[in-house]
N, CA and C atoms of all chains as a GROMACS GRO file, in nm:
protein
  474
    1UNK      N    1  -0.709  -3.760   1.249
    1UNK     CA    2  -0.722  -3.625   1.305
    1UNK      C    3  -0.583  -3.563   1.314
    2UNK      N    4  -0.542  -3.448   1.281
    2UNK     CA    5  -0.419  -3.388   1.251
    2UNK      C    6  -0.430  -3.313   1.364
    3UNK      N    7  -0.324  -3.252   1.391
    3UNK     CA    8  -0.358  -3.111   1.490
    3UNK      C    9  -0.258  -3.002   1.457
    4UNK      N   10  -0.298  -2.864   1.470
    4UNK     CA   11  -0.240  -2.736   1.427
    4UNK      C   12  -0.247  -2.660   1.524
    5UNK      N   13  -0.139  -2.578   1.547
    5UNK     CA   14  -0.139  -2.491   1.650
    5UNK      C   15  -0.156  -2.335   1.598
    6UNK      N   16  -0.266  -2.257   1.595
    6UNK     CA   17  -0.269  -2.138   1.598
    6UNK      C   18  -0.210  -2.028   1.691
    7UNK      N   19  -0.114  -1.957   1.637
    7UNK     CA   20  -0.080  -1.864   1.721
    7UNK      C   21  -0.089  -1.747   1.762
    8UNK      N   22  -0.119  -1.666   1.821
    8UNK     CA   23  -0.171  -1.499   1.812
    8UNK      C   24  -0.145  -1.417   1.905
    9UNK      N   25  -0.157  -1.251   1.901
    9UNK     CA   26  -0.109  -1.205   2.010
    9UNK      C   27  -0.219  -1.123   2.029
   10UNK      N   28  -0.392  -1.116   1.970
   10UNK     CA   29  -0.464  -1.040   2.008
   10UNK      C   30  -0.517  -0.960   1.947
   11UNK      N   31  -0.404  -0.924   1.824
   11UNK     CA   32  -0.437  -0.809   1.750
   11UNK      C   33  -0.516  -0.787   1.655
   12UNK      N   34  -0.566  -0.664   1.600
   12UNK     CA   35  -0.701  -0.721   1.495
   12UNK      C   36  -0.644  -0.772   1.394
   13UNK      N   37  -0.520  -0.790   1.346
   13UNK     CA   38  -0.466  -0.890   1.227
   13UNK      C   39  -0.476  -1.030   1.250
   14UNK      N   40  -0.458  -1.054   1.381
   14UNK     CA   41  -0.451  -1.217   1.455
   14UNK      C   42  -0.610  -1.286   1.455
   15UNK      N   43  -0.702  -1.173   1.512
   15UNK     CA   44  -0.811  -1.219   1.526
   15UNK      C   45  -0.888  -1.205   1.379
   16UNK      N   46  -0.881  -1.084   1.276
   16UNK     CA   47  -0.905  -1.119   1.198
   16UNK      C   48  -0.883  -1.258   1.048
   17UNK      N   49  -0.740  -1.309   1.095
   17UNK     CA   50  -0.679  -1.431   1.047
   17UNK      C   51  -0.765  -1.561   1.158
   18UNK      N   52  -0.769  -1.517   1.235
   18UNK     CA   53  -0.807  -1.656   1.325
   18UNK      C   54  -0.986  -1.680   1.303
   19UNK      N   55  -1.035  -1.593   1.276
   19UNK     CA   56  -1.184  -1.560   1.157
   19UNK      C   57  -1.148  -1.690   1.056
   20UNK      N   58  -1.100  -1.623   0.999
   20UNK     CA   59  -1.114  -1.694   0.839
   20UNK      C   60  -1.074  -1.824   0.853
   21UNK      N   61  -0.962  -1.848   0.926
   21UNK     CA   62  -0.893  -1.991   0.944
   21UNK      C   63  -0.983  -2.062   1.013
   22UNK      N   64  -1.038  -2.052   1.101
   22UNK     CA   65  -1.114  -2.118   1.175
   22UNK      C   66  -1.230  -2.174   1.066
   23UNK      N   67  -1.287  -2.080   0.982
   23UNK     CA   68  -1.430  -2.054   0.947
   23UNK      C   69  -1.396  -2.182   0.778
   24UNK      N   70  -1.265  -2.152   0.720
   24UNK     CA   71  -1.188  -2.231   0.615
   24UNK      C   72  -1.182  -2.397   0.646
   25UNK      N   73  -1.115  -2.398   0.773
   25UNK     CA   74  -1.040  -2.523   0.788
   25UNK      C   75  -1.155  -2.662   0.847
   26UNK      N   76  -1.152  -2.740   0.817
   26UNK     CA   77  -1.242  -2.856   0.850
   26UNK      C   78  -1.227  -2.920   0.984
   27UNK      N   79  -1.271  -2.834   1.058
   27UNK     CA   80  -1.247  -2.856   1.213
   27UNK      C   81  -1.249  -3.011   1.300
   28UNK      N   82  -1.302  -3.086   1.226
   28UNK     CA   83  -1.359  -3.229   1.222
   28UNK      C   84  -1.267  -3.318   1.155
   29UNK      N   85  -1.171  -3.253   1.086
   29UNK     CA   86  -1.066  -3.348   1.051
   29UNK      C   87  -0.975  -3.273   1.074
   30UNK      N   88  -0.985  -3.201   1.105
   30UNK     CA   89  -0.838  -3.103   1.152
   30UNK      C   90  -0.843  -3.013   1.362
   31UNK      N   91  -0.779  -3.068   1.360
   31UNK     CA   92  -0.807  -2.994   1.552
   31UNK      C   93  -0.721  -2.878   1.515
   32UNK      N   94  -0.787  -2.760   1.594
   32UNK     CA   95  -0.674  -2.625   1.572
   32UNK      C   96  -0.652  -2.574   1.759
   33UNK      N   97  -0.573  -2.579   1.756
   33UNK     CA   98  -0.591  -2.532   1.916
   33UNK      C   99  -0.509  -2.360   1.923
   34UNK      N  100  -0.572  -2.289   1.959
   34UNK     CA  101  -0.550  -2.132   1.974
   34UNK      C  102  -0.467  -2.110   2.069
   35UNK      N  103  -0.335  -2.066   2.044
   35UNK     CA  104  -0.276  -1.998   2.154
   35UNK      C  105  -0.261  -1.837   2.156
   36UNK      N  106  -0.300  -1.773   2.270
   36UNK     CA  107  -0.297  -1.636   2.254
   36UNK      C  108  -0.149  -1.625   2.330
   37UNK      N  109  -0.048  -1.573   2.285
   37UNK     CA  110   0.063  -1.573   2.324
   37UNK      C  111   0.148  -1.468   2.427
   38UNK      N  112   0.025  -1.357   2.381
   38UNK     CA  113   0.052  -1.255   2.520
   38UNK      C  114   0.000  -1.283   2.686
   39UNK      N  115  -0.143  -1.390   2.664
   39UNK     CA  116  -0.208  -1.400   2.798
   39UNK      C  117  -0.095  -1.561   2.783
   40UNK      N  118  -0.053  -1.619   2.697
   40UNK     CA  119   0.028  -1.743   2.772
   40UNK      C  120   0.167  -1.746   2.732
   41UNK      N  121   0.243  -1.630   2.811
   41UNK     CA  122   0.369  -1.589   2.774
   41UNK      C  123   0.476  -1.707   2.772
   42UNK      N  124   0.422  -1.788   2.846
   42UNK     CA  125   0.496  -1.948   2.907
   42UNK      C  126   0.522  -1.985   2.744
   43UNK      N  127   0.438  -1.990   2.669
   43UNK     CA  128   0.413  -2.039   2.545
   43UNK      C  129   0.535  -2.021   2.407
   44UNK      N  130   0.550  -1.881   2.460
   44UNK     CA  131   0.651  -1.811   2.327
   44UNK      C  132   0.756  -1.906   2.267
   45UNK      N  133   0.870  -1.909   2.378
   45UNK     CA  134   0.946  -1.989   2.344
   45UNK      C  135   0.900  -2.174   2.260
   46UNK      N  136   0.802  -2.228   2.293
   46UNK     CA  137   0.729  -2.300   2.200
   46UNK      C  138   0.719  -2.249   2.082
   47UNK      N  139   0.652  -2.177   2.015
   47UNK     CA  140   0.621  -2.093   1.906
   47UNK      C  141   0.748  -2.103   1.843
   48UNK      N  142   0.860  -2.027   1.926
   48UNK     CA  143   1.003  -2.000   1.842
   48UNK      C  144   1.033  -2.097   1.816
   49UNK      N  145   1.070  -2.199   1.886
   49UNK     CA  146   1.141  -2.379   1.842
   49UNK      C  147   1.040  -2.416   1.740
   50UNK      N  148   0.923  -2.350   1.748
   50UNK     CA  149   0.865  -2.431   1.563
   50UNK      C  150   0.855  -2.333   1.479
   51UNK      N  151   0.912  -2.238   1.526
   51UNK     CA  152   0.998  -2.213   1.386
   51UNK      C  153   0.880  -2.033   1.366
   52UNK      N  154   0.814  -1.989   1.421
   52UNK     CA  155   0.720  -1.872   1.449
   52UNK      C  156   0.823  -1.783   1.454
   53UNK      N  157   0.798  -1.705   1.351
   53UNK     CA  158   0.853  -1.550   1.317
   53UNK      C  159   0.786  -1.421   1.355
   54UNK      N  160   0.633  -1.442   1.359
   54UNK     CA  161   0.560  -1.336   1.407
   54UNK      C  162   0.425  -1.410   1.345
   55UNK      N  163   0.321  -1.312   1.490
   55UNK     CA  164   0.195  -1.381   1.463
   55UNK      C  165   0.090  -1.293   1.380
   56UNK      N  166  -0.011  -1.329   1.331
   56UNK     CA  167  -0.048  -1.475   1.358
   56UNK      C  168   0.015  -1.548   1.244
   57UNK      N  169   0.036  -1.713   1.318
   57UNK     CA  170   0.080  -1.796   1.252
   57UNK      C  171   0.041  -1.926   1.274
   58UNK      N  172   0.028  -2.019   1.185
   58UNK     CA  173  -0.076  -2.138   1.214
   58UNK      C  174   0.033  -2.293   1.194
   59UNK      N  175   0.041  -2.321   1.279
   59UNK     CA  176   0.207  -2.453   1.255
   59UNK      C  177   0.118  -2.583   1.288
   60UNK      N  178   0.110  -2.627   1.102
   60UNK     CA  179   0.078  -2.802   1.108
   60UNK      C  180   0.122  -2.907   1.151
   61UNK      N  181   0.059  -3.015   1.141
   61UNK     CA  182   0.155  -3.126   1.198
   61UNK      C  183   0.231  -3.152   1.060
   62UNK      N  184   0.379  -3.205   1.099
   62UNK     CA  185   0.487  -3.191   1.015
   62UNK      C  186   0.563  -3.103   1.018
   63UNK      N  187   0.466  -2.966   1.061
   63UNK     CA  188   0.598  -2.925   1.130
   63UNK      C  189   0.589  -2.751   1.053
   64UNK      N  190   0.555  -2.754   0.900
   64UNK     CA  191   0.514  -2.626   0.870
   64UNK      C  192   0.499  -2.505   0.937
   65UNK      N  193   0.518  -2.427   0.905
   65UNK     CA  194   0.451  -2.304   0.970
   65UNK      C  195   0.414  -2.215   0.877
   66UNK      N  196   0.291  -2.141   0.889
   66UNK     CA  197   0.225  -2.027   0.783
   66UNK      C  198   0.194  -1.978   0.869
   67UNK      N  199   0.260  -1.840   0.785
   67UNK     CA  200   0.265  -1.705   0.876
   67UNK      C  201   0.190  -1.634   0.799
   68UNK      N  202   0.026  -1.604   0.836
   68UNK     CA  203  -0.077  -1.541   0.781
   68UNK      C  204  -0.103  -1.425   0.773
   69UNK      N  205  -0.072  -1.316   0.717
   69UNK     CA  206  -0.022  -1.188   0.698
   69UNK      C  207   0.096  -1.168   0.792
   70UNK      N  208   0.095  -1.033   0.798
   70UNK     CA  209   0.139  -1.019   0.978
   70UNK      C  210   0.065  -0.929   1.043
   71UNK      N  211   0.092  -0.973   1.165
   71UNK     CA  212   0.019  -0.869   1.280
   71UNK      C  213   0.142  -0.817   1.360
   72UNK      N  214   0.246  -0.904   1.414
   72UNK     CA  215   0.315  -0.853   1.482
   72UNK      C  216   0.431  -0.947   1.508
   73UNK      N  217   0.568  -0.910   1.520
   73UNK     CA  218   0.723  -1.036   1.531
   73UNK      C  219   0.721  -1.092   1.667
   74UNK      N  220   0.739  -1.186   1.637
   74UNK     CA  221   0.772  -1.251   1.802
   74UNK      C  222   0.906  -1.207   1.880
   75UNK      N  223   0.957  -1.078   1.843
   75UNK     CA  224   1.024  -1.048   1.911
   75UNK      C  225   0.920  -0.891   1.966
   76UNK      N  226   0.859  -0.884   1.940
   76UNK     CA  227   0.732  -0.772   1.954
   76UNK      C  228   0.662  -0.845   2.080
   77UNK      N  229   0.619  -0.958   2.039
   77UNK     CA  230   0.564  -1.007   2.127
   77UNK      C  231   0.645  -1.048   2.298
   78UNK      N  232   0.757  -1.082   2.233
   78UNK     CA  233   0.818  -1.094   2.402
   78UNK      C  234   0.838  -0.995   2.452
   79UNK      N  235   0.850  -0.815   2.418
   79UNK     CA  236   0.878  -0.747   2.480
   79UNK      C  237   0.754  -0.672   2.596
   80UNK      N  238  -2.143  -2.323   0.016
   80UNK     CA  239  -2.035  -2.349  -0.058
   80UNK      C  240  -1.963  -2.182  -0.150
   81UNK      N  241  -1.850  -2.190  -0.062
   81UNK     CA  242  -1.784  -2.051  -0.036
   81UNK      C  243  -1.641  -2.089  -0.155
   82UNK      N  244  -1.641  -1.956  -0.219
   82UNK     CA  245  -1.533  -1.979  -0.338
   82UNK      C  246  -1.414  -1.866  -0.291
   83UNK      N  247  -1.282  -1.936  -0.302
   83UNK     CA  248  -1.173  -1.887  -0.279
   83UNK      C  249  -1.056  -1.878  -0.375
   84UNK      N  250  -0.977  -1.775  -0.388
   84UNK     CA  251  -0.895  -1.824  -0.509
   84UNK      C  252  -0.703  -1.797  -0.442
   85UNK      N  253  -0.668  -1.873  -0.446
   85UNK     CA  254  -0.561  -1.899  -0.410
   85UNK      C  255  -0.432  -1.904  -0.532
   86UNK      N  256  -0.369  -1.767  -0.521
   86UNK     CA  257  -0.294  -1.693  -0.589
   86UNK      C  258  -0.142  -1.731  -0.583
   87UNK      N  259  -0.088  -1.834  -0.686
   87UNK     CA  260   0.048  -1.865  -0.679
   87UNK      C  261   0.134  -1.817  -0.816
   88UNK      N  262   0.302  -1.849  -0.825
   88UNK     CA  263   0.362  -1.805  -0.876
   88UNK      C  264   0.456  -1.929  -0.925
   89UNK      N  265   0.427  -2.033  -0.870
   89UNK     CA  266   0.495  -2.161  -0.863
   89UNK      C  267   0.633  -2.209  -0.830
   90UNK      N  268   0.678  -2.072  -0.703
   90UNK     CA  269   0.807  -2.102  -0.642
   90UNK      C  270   0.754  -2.188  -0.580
   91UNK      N  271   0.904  -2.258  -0.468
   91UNK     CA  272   0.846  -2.382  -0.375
   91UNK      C  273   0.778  -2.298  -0.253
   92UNK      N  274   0.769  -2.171  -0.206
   92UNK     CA  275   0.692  -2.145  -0.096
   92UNK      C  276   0.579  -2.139  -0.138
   93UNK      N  277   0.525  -2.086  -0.262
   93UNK     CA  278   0.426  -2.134  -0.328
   93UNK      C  279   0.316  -2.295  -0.323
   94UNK      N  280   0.430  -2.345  -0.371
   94UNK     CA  281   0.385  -2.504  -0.430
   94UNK      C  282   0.335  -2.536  -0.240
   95UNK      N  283   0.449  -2.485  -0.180
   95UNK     CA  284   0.480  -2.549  -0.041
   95UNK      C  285   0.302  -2.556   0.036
   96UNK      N  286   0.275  -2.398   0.023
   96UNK     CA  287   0.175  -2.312   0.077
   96UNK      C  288   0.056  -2.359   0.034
   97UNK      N  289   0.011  -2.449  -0.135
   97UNK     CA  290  -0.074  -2.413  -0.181
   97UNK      C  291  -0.137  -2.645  -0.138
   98UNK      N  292   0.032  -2.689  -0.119
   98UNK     CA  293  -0.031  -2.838  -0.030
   98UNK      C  294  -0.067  -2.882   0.110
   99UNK      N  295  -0.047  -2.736   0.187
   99UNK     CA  296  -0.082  -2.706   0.267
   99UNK      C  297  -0.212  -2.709   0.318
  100UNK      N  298  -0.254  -2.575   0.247
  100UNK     CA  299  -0.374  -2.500   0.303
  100UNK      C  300  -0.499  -2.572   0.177
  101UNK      N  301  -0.448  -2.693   0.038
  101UNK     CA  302  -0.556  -2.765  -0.019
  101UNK      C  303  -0.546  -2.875   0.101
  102UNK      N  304  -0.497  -2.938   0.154
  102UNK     CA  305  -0.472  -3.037   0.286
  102UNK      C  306  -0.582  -3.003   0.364
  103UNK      N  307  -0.560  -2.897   0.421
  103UNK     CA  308  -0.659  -2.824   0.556
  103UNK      C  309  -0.767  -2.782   0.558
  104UNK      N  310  -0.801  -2.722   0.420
  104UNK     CA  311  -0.936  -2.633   0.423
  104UNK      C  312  -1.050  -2.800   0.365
  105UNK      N  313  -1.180  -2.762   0.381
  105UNK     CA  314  -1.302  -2.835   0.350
  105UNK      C  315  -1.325  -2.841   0.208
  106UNK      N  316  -1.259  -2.859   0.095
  106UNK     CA  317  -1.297  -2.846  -0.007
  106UNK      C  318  -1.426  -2.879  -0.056
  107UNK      N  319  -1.487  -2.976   0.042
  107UNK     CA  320  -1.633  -2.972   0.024
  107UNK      C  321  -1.696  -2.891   0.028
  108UNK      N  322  -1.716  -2.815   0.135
  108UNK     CA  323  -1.746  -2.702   0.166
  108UNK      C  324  -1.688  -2.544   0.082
  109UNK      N  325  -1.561  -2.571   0.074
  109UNK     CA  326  -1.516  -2.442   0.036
  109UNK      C  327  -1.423  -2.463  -0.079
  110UNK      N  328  -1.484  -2.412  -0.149
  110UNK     CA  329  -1.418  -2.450  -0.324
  110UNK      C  330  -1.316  -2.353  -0.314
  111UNK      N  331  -1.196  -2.384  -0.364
  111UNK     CA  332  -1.067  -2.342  -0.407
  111UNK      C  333  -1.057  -2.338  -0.521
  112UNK      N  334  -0.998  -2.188  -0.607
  112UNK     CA  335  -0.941  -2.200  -0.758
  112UNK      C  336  -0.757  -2.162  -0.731
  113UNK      N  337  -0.694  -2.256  -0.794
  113UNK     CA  338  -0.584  -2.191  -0.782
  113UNK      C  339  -0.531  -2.170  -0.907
  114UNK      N  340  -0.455  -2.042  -0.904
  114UNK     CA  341  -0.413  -1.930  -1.035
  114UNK      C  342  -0.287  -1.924  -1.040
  115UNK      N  343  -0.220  -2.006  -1.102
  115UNK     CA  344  -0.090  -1.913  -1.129
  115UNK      C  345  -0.041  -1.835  -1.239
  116UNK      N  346  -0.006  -1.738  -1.120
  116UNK     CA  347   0.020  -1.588  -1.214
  116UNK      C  348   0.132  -1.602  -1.338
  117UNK      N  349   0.179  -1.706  -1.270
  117UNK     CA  350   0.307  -1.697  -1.413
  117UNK      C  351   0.264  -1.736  -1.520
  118UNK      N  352   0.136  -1.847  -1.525
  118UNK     CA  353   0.132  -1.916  -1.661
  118UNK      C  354   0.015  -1.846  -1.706
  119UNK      N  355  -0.071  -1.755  -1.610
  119UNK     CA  356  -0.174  -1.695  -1.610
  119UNK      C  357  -0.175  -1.523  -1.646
  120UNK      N  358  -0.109  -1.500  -1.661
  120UNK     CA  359  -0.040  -1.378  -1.661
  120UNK      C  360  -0.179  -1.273  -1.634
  121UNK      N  361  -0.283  -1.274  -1.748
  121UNK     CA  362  -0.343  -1.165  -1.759
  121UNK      C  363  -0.451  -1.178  -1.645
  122UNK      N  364  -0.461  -1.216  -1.540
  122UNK     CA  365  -0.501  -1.223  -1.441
  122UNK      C  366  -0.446  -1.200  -1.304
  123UNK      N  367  -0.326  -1.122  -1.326
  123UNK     CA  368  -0.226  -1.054  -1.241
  123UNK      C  369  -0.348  -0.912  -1.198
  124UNK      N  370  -0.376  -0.817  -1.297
  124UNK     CA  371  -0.452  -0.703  -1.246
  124UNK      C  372  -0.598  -0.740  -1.182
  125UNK      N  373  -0.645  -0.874  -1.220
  125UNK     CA  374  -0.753  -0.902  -1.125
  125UNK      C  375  -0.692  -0.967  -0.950
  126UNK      N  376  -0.594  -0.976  -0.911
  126UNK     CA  377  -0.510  -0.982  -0.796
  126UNK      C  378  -0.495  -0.884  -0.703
  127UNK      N  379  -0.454  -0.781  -0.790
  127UNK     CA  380  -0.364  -0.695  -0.767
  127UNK      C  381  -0.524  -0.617  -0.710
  128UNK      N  382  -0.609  -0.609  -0.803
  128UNK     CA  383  -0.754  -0.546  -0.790
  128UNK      C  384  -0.783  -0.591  -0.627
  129UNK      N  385  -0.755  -0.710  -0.627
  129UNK     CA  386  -0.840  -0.785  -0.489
  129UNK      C  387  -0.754  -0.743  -0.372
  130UNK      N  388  -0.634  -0.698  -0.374
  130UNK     CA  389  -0.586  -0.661  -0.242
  130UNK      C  390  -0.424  -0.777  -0.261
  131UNK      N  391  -0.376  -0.848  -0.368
  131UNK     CA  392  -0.309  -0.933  -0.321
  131UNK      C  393  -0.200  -0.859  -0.384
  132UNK      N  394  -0.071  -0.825  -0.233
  132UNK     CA  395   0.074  -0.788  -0.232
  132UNK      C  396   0.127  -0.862  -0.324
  133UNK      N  397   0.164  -1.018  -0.280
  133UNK     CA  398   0.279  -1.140  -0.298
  133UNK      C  399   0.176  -1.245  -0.228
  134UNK      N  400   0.272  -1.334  -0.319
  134UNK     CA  401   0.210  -1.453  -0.376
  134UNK      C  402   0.324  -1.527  -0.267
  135UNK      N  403   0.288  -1.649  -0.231
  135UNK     CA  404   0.099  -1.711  -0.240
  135UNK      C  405   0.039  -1.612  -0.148
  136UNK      N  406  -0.074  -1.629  -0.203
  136UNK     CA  407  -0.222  -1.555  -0.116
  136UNK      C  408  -0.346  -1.619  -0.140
  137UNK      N  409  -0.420  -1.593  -0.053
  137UNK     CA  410  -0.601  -1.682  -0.076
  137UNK      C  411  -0.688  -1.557  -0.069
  138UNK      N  412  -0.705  -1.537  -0.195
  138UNK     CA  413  -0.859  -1.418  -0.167
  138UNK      C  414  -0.937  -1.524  -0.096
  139UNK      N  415  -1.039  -1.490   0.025
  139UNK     CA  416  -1.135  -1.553   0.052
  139UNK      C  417  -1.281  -1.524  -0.005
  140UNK      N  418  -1.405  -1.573   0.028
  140UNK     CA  419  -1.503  -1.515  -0.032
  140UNK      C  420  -1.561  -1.375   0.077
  141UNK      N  421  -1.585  -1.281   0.078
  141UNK     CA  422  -1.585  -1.189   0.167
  141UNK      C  423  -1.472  -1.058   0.156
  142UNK      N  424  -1.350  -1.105   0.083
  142UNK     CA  425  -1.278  -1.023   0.043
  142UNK      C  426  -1.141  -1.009   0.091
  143UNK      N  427  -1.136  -1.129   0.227
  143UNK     CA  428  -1.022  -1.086   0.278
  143UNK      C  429  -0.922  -1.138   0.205
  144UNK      N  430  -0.749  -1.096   0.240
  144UNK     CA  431  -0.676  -1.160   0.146
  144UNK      C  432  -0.571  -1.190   0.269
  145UNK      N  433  -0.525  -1.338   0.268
  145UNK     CA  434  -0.436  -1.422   0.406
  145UNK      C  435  -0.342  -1.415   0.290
  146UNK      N  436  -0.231  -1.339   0.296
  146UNK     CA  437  -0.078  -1.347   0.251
  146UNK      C  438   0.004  -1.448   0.316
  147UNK      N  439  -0.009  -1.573   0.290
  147UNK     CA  440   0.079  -1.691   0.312
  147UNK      C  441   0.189  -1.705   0.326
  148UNK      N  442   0.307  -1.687   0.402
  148UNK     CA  443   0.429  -1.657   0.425
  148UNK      C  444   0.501  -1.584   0.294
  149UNK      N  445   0.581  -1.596   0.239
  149UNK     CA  446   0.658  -1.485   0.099
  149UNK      C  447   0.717  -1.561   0.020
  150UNK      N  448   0.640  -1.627  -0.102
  150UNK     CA  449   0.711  -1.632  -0.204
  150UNK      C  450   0.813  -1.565  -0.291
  151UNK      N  451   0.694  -1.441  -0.339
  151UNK     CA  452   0.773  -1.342  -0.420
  151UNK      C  453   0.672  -1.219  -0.424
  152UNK      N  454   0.682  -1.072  -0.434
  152UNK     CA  455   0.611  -0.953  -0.441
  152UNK      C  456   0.559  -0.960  -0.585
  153UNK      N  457   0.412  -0.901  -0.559
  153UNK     CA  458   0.288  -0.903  -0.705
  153UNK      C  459   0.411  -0.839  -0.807
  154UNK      N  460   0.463  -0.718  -0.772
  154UNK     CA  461   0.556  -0.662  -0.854
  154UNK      C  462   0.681  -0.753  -0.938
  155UNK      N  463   0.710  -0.818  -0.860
  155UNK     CA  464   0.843  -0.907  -0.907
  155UNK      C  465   0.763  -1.029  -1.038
  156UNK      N  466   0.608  -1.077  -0.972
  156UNK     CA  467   0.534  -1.126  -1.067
  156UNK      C  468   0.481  -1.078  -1.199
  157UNK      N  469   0.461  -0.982  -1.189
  157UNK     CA  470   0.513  -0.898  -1.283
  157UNK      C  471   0.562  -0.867  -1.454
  158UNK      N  472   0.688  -0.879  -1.385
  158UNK     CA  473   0.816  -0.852  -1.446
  158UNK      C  474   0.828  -0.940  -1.593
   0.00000   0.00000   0.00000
């Protein structure tokens, strides 16, 4: 079981990415855990140390990060 | 069983993107074609048709198109 952290700030780019990813990815061999980053502001700075440029963005284990269109910069988001 | 086509150019954000998201998604479930535009050329305006900027990208089945962090712009593919 791998685990991935989804990241998002709400927006219809985030939720429309968090659609497809969810609906794509093999939930049963893959854990995705959703962070909405505006209701868990605690969170951001996480996001940035792995490496999150703007959401939504989905960071595998290993360490990856895919940044799935954009919706919005994580410097957008902290303000 | 949902068909997706996953649009590369064969830089490494490419290559990077495309061992990624074949890793994650259900290929059982959800069949993947992947295209590259460079060796593929005349299948650039069926891309470009579907909504895809820059490569890598995943048309999904439904239409959406997840722009995978930035290889290189459809335009520069191109060239």
């Amino acid at each position: 079981m791998t685990k991935s952290v989804f990241y998002h700030a709400g927006c219809p780019v985030c939720i429309s990415a968090e659609h497809d990813i969810l609906r794509l990815i093999n939930t049963s061999e893959h854990a995705i855990e959703v962070v909405h980053l505006g209701t868990h502001r605690q969170r951001i700075s996480e996001a940035e140390k792995a490496g999150v440029k703007s959401v939504p963005a989905l960071v595998i284990d290993g360490g990856n990060v895919l940044h799935i269109n954009f919706g919005a910069s994580l410097e957008d988001v902290k303000k």
